[in-house]
C-alpha positions in Angstrom: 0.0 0.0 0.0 1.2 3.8 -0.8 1.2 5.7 2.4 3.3 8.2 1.2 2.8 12.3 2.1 0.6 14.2 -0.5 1.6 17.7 -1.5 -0.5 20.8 -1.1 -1.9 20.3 -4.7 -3.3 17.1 -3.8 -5.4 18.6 -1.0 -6.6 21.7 -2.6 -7.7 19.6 -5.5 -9.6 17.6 -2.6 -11.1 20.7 -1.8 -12.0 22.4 -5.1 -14.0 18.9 -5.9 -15.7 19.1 -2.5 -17.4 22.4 -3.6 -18.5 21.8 -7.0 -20.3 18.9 -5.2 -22.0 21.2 -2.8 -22.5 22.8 -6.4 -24.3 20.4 -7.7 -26.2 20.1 -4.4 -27.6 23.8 -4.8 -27.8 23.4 -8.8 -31.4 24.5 -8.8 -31.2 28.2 -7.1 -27.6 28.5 -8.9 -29.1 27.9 -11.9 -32.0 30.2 -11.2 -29.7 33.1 -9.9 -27.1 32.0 -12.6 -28.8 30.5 -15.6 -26.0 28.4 -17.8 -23.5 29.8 -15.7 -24.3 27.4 -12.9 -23.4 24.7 -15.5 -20.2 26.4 -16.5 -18.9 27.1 -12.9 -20.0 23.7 -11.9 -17.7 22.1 -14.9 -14.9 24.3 -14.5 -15.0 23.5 -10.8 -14.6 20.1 -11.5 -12.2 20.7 -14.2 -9.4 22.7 -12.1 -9.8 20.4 -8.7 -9.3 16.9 -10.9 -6.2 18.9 -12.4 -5.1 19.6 -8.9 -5.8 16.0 -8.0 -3.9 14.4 -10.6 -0.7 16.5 -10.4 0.0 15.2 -7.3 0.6 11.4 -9.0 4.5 10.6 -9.2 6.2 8.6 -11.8 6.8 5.9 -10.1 4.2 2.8 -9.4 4.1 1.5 -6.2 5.5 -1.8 -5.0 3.6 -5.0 -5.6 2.4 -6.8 -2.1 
């Protein structure tokens, strides 16, 4: 198992995906204040906390068990 130490990245990813799911939570009165916009923040959200997420991955694989 990997127990390495994730970097900052990795966390503020973490966090970045954590509100657009309270996006998508409140998706009806966002897209009432909002109109497509809503959509747009929601998918740009998602967009920039997976590209957080995943530059936190290192090149090398971890050890088999």
């Amino acid at each position: 198992m990997n127990t390495g130490k994730h970097r900052r990245n990795f966390w503020i990813g973490n966090g970045v995906l954590a509100v657009a799911m309270l996006t998508l939570f409140f998706m009806g009165p966002l897209s009432d204040a909002l109109g497509i916009w809503a959509a747009v923040l929601w998918m740009v959200l998602a967009a920039v906390g997976m590209a957080l997420v995943m530059s936190d991955k290192t090149g090398e694989p971890p050890s088999p068990d």
